[in-house]
One Martini backbone bead per residue (centre of mass of N, CA, C, O) as a GRO file, in nm:
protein
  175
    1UNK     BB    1   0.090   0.037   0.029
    2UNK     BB    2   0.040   0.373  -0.054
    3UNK     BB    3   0.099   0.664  -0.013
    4UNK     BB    4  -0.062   0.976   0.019
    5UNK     BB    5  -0.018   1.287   0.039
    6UNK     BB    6  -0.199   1.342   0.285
    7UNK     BB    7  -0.028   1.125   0.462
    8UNK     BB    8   0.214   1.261   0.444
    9UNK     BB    9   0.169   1.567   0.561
   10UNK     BB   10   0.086   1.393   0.843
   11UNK     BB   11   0.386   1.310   0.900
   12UNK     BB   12   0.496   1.565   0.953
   13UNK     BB   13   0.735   1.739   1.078
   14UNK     BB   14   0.833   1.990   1.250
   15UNK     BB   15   1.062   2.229   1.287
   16UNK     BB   16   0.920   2.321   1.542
   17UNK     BB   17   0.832   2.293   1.835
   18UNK     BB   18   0.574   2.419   2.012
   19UNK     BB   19   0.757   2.486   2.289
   20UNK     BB   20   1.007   2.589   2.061
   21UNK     BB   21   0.874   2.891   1.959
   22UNK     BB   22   1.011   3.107   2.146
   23UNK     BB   23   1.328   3.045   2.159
   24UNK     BB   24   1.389   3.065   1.869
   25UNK     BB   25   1.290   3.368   1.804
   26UNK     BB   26   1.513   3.479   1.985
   27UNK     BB   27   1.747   3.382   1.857
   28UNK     BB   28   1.689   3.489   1.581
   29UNK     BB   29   1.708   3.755   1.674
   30UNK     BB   30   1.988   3.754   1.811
   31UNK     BB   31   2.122   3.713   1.529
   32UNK     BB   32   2.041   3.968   1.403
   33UNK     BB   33   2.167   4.162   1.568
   34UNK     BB   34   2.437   4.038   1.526
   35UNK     BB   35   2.365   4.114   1.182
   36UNK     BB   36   2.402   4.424   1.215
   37UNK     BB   37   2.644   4.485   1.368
   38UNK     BB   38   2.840   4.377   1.129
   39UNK     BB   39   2.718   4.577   0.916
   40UNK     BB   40   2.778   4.862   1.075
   41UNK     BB   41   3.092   4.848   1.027
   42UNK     BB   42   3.151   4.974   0.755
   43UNK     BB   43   3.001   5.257   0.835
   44UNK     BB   44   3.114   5.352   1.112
   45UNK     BB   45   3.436   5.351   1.024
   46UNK     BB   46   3.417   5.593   0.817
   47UNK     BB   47   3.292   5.752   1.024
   48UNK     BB   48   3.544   5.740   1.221
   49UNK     BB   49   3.758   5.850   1.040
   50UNK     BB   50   3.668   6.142   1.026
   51UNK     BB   51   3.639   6.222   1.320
   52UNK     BB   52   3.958   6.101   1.399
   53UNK     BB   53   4.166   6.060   1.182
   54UNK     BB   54   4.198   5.847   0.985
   55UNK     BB   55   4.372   5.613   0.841
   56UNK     BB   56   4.324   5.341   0.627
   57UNK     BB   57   4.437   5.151   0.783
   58UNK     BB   58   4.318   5.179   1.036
   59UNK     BB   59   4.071   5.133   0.985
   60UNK     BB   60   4.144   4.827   0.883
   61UNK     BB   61   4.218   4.762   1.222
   62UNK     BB   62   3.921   4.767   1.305
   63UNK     BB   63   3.778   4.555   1.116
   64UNK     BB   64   3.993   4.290   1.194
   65UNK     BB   65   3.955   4.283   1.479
   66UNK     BB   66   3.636   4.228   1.479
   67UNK     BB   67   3.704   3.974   1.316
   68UNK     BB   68   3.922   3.823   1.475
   69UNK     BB   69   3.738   3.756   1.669
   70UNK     BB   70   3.624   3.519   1.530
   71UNK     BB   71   3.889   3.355   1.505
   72UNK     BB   72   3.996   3.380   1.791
   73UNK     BB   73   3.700   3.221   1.919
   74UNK     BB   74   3.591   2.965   1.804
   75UNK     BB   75   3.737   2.771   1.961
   76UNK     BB   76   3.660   2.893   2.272
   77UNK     BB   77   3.342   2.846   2.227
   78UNK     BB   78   3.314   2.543   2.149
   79UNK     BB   79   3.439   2.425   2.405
   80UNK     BB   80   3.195   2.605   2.565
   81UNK     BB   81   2.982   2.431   2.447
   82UNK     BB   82   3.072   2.118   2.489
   83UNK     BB   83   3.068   2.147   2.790
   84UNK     BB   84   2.760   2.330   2.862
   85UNK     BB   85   2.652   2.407   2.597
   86UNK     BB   86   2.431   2.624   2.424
   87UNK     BB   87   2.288   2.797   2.636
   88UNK     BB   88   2.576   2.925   2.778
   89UNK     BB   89   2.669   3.013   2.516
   90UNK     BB   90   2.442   3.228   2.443
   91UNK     BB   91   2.510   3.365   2.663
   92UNK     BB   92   2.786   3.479   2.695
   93UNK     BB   93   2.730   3.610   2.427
   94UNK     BB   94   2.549   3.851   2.552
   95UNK     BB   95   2.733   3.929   2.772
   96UNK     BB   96   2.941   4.037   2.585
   97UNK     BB   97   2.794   4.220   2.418
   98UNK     BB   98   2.717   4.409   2.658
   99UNK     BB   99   3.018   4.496   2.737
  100UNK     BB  100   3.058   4.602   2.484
  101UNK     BB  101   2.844   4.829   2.508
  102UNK     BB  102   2.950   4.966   2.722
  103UNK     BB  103   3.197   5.143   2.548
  104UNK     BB  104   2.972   5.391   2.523
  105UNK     BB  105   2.974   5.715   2.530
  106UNK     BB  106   2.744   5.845   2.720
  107UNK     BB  107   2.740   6.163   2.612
  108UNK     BB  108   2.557   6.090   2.349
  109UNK     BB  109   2.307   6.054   2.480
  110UNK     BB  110   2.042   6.113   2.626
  111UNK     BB  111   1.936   6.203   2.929
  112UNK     BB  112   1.755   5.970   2.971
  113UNK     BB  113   1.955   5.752   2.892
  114UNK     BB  114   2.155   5.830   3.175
  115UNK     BB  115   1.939   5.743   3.327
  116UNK     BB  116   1.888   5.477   3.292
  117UNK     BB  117   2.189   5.396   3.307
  118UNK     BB  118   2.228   5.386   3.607
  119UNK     BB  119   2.119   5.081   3.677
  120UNK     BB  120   2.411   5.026   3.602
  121UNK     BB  121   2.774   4.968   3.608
  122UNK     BB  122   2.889   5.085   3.334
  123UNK     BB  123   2.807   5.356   3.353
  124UNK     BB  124   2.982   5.451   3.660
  125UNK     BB  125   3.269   5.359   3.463
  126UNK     BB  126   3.237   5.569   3.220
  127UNK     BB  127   3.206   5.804   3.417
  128UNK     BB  128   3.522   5.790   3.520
  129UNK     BB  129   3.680   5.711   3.278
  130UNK     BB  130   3.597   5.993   3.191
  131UNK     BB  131   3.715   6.176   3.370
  132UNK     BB  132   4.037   6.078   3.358
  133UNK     BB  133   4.086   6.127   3.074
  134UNK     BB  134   3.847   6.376   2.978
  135UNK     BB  135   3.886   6.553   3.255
  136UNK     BB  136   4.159   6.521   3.418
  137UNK     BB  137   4.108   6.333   3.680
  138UNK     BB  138   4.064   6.241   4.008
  139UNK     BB  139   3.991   6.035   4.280
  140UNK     BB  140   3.792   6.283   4.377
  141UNK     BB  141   3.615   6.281   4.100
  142UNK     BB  142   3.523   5.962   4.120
  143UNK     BB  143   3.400   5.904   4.426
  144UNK     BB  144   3.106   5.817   4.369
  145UNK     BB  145   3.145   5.618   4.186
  146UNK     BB  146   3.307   5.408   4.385
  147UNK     BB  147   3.082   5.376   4.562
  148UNK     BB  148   2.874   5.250   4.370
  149UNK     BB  149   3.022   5.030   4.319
  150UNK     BB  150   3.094   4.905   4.577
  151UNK     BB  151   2.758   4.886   4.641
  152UNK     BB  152   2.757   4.657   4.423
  153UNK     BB  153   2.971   4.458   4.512
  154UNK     BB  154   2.827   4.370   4.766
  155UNK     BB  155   2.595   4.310   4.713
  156UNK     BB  156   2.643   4.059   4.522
  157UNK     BB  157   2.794   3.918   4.747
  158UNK     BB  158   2.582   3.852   4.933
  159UNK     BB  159   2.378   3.745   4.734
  160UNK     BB  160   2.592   3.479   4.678
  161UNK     BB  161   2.623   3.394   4.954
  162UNK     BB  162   2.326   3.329   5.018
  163UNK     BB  163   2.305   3.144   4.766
  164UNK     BB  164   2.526   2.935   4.829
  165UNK     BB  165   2.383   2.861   5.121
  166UNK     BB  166   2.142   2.785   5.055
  167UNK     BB  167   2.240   2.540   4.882
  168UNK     BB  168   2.356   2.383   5.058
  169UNK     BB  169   2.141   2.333   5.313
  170UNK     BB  170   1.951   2.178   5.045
  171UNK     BB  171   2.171   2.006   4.860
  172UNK     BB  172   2.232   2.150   4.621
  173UNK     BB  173   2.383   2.181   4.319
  174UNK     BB  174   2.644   2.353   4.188
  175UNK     BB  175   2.578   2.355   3.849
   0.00000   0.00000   0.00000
């Protein structure tokens, strides 16, 4: 006996199966905006190299250090793939994306966003580091900063202190 059409049709599974249909999509966005990035440094390069006042090789090195990070991440990415699993690598590289973002000098941005920016600890260390680079700050200029940045690391510590604690006392597994 022969499948007919209407058989086959439904025999087949879905590409995604329908549990795995929110996080696919999510990644699919993951990955586009890292496709999005990736597109933009063309344009950027171009125009970073007239602000900055760069010539060509500069600007040529700053796309290859771009790419070169893909070549020479790539082995240690597997590695970390292979060894924590998938959903791992795919965090740790969103966590390296934002560090990588938090690189961008703050007073670029409107008010509003300077002022949301202040709920992460990258906003209050952009502010020190441009204090100090750039209108050559010292110790006492970026004394709040480093408060704050203080009061982020003790909170953390012993959030984690306590998440740890916690995990002994109720016998769980520390992976």
């Amino acid at each position: 006996m022969s499948l007919t059409t209407s058989d086959a049709k439904q025999k087949r599974t879905p590409l995604v199966p329908p549990q795995l249909v929110v996080p696919f999509v999510l990644l699919l966005l993951c990955f586009a905006a890292w496709g999005a990035a990736a597109n933009l440094t063309d344009v950027l390069v171009s125009v970073f190299r007239g602000i900055f006042d760069m010539s060509n090789l500069q600007a040529s090195l700053v796309q290859s250090a771009y790419y070169g990070a893909y070549f020479l991440l790539a082995i240690p990415a597997g590695m970390i793939t292979s060894r924590f699993g998938f959903k791992a690598g795919v965090l740790l590289g969103l966590g390296l994306a934002a560090l990588g973002g938090s690189m961008v000098p703050i007073e670029i941005f409107s008010d509003t966003m300077r002022t949301v920016a202040k709920v992460t600890p990258h906003a209050w260390a952009n502010e020190a580091f441009a204090e100090l680079v750039r209108r050559d700050g010292n110790l006492l200029d970026i004394a709040p900063q480093l408060g704050v940045l203080t009061g982020y690391a003790l909170v953390l510590f012993l959030l984690g202190g306590w998440l740890f604690n916690r995990a002994l006392t109720r016998g769980q597994s520390l992976q």
